[in-house]
GULO-192631 format. One record per residue (C-alpha): x, y, z. Coordinates in Angstrom, 3 decimals, padded with zeros to 6 digits. Example, Ala and Ser with C-alpha at 12.3 -4.5 7.8 and 13.67 -1.06 7.14 Angstrom:
! residues 2
+----------+----------+----------+
|       xx |       yy |       zz |
+----------+----------+----------+
|  012.300 | -004.500 |  007.800 |
|  013.670 | -001.060 |  007.140 |
+----------+----------+----------+
This chain:
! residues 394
+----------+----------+----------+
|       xx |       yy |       zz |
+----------+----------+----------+
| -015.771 | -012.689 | -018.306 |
| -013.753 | -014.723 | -016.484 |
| -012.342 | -018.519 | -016.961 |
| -010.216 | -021.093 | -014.772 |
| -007.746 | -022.458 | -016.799 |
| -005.404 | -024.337 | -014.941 |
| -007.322 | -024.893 | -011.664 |
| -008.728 | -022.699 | -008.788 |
| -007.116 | -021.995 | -005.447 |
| -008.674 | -020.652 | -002.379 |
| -006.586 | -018.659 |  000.763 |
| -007.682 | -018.592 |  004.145 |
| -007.033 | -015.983 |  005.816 |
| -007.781 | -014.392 |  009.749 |
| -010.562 | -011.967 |  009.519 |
| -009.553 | -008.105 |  010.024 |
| -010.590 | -005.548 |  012.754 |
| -028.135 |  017.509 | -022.104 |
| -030.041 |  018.457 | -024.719 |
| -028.088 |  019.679 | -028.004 |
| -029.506 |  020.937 | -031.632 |
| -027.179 |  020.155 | -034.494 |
| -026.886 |  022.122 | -037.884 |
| -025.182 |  020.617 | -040.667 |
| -023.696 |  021.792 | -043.935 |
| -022.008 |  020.045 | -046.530 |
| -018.971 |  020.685 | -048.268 |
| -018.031 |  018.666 | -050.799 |
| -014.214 |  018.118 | -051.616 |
| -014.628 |  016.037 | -054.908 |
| -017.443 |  017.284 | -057.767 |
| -018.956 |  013.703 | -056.699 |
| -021.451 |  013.857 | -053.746 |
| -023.014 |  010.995 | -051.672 |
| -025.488 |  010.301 | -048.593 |
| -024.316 |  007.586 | -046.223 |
| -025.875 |  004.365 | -047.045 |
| -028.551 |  002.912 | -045.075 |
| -029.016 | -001.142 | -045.050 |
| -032.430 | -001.834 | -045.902 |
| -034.011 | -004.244 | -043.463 |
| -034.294 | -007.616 | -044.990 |
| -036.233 | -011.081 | -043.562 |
| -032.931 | -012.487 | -042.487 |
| -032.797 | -009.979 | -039.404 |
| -036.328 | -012.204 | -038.545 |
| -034.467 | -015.736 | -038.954 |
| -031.948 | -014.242 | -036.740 |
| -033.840 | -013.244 | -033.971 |
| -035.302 | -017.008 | -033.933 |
| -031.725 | -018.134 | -034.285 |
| -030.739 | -016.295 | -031.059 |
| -034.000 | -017.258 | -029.218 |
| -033.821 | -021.010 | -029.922 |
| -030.330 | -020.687 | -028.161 |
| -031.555 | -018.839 | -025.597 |
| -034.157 | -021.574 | -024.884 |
| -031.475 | -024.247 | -025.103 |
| -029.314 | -022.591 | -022.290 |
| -032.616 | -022.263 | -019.650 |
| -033.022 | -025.758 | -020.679 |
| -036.895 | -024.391 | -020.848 |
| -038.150 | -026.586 | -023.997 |
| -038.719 | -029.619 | -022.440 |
| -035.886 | -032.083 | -021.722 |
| -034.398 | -034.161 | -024.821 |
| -037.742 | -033.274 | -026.939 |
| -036.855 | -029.803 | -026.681 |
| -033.239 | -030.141 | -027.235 |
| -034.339 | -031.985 | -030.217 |
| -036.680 | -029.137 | -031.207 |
| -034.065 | -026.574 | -031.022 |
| -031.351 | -028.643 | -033.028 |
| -033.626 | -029.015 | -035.984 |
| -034.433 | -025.469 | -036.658 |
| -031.069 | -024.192 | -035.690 |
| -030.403 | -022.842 | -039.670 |
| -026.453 | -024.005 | -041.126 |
| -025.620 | -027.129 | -038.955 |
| -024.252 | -030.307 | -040.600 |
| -025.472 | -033.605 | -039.623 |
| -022.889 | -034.081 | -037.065 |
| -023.238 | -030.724 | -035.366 |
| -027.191 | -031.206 | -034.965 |
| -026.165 | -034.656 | -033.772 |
| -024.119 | -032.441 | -031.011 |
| -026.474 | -030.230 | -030.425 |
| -028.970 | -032.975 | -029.178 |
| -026.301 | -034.400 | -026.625 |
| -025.494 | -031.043 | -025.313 |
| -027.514 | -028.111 | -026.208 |
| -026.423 | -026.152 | -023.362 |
| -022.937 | -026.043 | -025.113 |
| -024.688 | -025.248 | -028.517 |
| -025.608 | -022.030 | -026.554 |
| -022.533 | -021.033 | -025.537 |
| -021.227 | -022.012 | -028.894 |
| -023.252 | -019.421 | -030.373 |
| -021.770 | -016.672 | -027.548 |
| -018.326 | -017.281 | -029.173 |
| -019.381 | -016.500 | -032.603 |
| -021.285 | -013.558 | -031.607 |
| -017.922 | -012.343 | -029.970 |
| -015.652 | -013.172 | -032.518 |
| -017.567 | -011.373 | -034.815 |
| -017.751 | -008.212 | -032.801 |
| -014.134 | -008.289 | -032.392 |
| -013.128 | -009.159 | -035.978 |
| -015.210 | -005.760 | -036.517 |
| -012.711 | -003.872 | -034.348 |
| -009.865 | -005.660 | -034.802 |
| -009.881 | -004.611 | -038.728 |
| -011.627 | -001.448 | -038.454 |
| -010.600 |  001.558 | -040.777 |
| -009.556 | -001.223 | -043.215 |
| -011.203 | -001.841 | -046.747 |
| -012.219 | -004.820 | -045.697 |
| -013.748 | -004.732 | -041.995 |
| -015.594 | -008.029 | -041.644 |
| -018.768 | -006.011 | -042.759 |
| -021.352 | -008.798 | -043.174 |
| -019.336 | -011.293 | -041.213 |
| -022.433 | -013.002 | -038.657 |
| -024.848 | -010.965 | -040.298 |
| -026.541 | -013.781 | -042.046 |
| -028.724 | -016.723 | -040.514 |
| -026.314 | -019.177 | -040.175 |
| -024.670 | -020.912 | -036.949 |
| -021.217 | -020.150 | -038.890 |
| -019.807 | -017.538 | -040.955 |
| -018.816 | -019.323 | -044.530 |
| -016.726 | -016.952 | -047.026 |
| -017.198 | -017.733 | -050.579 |
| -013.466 | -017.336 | -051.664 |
| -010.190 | -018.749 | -050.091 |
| -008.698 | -015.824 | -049.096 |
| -006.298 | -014.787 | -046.307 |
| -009.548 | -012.560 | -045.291 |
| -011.549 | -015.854 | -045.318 |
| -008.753 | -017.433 | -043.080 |
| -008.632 | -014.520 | -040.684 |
| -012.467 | -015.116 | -040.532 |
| -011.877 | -018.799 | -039.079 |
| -009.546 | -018.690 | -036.989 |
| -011.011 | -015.855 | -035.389 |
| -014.493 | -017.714 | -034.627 |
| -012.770 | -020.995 | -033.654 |
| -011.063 | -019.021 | -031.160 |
| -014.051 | -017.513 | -030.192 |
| -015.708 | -020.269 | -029.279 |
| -012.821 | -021.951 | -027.875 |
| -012.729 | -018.993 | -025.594 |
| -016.652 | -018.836 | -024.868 |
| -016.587 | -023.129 | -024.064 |
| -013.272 | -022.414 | -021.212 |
| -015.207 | -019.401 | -019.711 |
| -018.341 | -021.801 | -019.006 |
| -016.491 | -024.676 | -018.265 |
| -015.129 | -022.692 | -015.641 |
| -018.634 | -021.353 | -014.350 |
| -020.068 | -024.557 | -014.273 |
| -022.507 | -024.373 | -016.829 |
| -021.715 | -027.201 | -018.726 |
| -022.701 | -030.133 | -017.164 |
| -020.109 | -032.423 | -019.104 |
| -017.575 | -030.330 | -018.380 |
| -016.654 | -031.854 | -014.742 |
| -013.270 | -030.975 | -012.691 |
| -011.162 | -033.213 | -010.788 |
| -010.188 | -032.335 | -006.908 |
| -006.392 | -032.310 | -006.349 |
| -006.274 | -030.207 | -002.882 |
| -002.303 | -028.928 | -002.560 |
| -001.602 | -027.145 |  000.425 |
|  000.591 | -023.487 |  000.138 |
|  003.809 | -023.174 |  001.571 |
|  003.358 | -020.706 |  003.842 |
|  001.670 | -021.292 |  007.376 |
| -000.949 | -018.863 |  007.781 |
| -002.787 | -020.090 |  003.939 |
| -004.063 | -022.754 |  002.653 |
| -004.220 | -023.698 | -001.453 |
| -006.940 | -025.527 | -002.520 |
| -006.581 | -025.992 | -006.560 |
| -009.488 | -027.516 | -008.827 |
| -007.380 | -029.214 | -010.911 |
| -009.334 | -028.153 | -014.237 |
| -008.643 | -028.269 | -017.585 |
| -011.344 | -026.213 | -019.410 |
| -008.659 | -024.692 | -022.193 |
| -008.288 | -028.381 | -023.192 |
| -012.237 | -029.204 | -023.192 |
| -013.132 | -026.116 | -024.895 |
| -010.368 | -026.683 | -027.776 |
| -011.598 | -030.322 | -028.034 |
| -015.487 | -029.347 | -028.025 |
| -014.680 | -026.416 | -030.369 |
| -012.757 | -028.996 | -032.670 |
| -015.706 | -031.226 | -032.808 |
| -017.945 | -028.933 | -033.528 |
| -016.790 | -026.513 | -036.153 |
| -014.362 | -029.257 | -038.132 |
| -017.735 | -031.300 | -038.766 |
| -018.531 | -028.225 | -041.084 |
| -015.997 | -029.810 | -043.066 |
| -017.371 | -032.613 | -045.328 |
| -015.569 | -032.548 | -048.233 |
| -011.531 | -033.167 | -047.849 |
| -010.277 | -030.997 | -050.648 |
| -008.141 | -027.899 | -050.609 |
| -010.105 | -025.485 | -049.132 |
| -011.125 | -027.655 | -046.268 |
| -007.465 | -028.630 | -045.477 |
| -007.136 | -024.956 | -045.674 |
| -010.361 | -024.132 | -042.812 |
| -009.119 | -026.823 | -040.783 |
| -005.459 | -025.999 | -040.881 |
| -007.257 | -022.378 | -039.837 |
| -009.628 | -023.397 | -037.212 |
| -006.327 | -025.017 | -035.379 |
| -004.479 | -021.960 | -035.363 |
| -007.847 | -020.365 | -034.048 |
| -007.569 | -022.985 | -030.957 |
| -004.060 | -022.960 | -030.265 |
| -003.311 | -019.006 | -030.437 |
| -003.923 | -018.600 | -026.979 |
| -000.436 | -020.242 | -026.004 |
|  001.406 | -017.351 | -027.830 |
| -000.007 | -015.278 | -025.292 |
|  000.327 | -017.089 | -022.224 |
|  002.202 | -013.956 | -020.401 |
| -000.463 | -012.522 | -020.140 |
| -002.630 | -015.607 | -018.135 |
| -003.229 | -013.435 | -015.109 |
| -004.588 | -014.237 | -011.007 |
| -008.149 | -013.277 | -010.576 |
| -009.791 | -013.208 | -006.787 |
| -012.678 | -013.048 | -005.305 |
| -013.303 | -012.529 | -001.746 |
| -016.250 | -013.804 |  000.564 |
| -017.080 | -013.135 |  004.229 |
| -019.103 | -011.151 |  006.133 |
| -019.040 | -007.597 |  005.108 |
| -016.806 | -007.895 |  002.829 |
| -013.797 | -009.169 |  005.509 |
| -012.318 | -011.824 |  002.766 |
| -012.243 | -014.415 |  005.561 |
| -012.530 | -016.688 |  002.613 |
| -010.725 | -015.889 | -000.661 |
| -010.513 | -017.705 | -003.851 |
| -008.228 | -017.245 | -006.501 |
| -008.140 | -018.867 | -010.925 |
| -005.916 | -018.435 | -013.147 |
| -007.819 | -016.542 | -015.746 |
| -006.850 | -016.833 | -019.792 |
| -006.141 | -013.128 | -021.233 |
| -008.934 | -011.350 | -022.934 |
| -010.151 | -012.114 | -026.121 |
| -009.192 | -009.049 | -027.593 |
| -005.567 | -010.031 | -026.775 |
| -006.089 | -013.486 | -028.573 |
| -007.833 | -011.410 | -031.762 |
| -004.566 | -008.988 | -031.653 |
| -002.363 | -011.948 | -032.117 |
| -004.595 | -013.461 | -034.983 |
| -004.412 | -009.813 | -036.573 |
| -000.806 | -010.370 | -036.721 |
| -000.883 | -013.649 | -038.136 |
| -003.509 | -012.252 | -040.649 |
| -001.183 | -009.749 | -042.343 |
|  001.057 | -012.675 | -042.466 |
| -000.735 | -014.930 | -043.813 |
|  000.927 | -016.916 | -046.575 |
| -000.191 | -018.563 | -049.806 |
| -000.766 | -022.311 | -050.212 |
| -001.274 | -024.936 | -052.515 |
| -002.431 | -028.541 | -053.023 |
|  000.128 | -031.050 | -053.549 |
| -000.763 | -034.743 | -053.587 |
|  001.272 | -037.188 | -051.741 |
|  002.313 | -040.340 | -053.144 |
|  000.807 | -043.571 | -050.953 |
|  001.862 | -046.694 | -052.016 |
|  000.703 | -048.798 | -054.975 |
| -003.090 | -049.458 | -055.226 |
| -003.559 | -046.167 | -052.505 |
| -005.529 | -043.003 | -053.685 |
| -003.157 | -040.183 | -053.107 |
| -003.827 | -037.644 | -049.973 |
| -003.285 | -034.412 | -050.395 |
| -001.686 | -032.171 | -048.181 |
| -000.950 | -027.996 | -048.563 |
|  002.620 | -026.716 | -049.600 |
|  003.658 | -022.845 | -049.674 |
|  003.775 | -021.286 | -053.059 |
|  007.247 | -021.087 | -054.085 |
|  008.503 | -017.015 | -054.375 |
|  010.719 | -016.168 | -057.660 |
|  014.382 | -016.045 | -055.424 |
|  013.193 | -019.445 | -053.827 |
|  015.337 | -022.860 | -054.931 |
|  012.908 | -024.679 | -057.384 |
|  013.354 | -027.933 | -055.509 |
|  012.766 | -026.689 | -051.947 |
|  008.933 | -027.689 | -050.752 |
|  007.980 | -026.382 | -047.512 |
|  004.597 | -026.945 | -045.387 |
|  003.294 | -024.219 | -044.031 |
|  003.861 | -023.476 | -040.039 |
|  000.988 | -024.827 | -037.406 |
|  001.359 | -021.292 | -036.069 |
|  000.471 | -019.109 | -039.901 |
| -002.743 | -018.628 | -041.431 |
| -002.952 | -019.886 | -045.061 |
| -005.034 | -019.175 | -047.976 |
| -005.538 | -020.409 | -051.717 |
| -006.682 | -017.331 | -053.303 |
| -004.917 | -013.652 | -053.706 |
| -007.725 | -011.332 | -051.789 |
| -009.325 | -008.787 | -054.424 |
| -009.358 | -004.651 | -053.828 |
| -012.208 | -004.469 | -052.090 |
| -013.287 | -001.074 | -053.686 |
| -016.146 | -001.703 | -055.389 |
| -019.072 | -004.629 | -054.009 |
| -019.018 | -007.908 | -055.221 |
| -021.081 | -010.368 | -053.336 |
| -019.535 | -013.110 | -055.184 |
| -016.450 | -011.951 | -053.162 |
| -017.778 | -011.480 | -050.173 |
| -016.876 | -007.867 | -051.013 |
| -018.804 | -005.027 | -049.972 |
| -017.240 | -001.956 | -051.344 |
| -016.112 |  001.161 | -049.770 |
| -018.217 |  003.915 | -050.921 |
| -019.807 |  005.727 | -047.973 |
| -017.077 |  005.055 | -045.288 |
| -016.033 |  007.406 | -043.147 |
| -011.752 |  007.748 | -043.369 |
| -008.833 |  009.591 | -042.128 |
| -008.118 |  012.731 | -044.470 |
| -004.253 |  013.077 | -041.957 |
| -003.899 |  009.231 | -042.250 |
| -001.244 |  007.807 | -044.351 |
| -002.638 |  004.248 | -043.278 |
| -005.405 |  001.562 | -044.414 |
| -007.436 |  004.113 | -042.815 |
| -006.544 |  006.973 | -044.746 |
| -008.983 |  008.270 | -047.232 |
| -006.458 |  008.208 | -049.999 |
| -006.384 |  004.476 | -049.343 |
| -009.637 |  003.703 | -048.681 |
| -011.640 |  005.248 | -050.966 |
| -009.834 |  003.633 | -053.563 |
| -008.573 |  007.242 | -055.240 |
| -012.469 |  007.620 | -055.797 |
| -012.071 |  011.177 | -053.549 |
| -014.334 |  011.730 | -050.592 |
| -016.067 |  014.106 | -049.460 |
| -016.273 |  016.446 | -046.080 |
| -019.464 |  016.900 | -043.789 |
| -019.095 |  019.925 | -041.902 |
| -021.098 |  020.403 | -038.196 |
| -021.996 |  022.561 | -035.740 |
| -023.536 |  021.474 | -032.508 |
| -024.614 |  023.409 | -029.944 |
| -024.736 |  022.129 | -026.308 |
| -025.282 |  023.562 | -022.718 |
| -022.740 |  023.884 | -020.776 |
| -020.888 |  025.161 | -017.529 |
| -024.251 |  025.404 | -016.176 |
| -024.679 |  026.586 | -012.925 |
| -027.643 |  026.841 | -009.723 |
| -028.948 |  029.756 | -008.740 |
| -030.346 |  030.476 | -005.476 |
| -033.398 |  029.881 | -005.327 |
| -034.404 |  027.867 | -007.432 |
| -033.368 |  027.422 | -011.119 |
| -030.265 |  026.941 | -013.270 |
| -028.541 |  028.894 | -015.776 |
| -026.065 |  027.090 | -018.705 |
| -024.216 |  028.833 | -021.694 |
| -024.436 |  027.514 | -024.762 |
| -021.076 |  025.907 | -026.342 |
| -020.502 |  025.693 | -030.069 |
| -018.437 |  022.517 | -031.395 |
| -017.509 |  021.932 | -035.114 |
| -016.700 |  018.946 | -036.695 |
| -015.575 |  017.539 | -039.736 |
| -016.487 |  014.072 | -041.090 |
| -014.367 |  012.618 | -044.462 |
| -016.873 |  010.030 | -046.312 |
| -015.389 |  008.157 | -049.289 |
| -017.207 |  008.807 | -052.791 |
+----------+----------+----------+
């Protein structure tokens, strides 16, 4: 997808003159022995599937004018007063809104893949809204991830039009050289999707205690991460004309893809660094505000109190193993994932299985191959044997 981010310019220019059978065996490496685990199929798949259609009826606009936006905002599952308040006024951005989660979600999935934890049940409940149980750096990976997400998903419609508030102003500039003409849009969709996403996923925020200075503090990094990748903002065209003669091109400056923006957060997730409340001191008669401070390290001066950066991810809590499940922790274990046996990273099955051993599934497929046409008229293939090896953590 594609989004204008600092305006749109258009250049003029003169037109020019099969089958396979597999056979397994099993080989196991540890005494232990397992069976990859299948998720049983609960109601909430159900509640999601009316989750995603009431947003899909808010972006065809096909319930009915304000008594169907009205409709949809009150059954949408997990929004706060405010938000449904939101959704009313513009459920067409409530839509998109829900496009950015989906896609953060995805990519926190392969962003952190082949790591204990791998955002496995991240968007998998029935809520507009991930919420982690316990502040830690995986909770704040989690959202700044879907507040840039949907900042990303509000620019790219902004862009296409499809938000109806979203409106651009004409500043026409002509282009220095004689032969084209630069007509630029003038719009500022990165701003309006930051200040939409802002609205929208702070007001999950009702309480103004630690961990909510710590999701907001979060959710900004989320919005502003895209600067730190600015080099690679890149010119997209399209060309129009008959046949194809781009008689009529026009040109946006496009923001880089997401998975460029969820790189960058992946940095700033192993990063991350561990916070505290402090109160500050108001003056007499004043309840005292509090504010987040980095947890002093042993070789640190005593006296020395530093805030953390606008551009780090914070978090309250130390994260746990992740080994073993714990839903309490958000935690769902690592027994039946497939590792690296050569790896001496996360993905590594000495790492990942938690020194719990693994075990090996051998296979053999068979598939048809270099086939080839005989005259006249059939075909004739060999048959090709592949084996394959697949680690799986006890």
């Amino acid at each position: 997808m594609v989004a204008c981010v600092h305006g749109a310019s258009t250049t003029r220019r003169a037109p020019a003159a099969r089958g396979h059978t597999p056979h397994t065996t099993r080989t196991p490496r540890t005494p232990r022995t397992s069976t990859p685990h299948t998720p049983h199929v609960t109601h909430a798949a159900t509640r999601i599937v009316l989750l995603l259609g009431l947003l899909h009826c808010a972006r065809l606009a096909a319930c009915g004018g304000s008594l169907g936006a009205a409709l949809v905002c009150s059954r949408a599952p997990g929004l706060t007063e405010r938000q449904r308040a939101m959704c009313r006024q513009a459920p067409a951005a409530i839509a998109v809104i829900g496009d950015g989660l989906r896609m953060a979600y995805a990519e926190c999935r392969l962003q952190l893949e082949g790591r204990r934890w791998n955002c496995s049940g991240v968007g998998d409940g029935t809520y507009l809204g991930h919420v982690m149980p316990i502040a830690t750096k995986e909770a704040a990976f989690t959202y700044a991830i879907t507040s840039a997400g949907v900042t990303h998903a509000l620019s790219e419609a902004c862009a296409r039009g499809d938000l109806p508030a979203c409106q651009c102003t004409t500043n026409r500039r002509r282009g220095t050289s004689a032969s084209e003409q630069f007509e630029w849009g003038g719009c500022g969709v990165s701003a309006y999707g930051a200040r939409l996403a802002r609205r929208f996923l702070d007001a999950r925020e009702l309480e103004r205690d630690a961990r909510a200075l710590m999701n907001l503090h979060n959710n900004r990094v989320g919005r502003k991460v895209s600067e730190t990748v600015k080099e690679l903002v890149r010119r997209e065209c399209k060309c129009h004309g008959v046949s194809g003669s781009c008689a009529l091109r026009t040109c946006w400056r496009a923001p880089p893809p997401f998975r460029a923006v969820a790189a960058a957060l992946r940095v700033r997730y192993d990063r991350a660094r561990l916070v505290a409340p402090s109160a500050q001191r108001h003056a007499r008669g004043q309840p005292a505000a509090q504010h987040l401070v980095l947890v002093r390290r042993q070789k640190q001066n005593p006296g020395v109190v530093r805030v953390p950066r606008k551009s780090e991810l914070v978090f309250l809590t130390p994260s746990p193993s992740y080994c073993e499940r714990d839903d309490a922790a958000g935690s769902l274990g690592t027994h039946h994932r497939t590792c690296n046996r050569t790896s001496r990273g996360d993905d590594g099955c000495e790492s990942l299985c938690c020194g719990r051993g693994y075990s090996t599934v051998r296979r053999v497929l068979e598939t048809k191959c270099r086939c080839r046409f005989n005259w006249c008229c059939s075909v004739s293939c060999d048959t090709c044997v592949a084996r394959t090896e697949t680690h799986v953590c006890n």
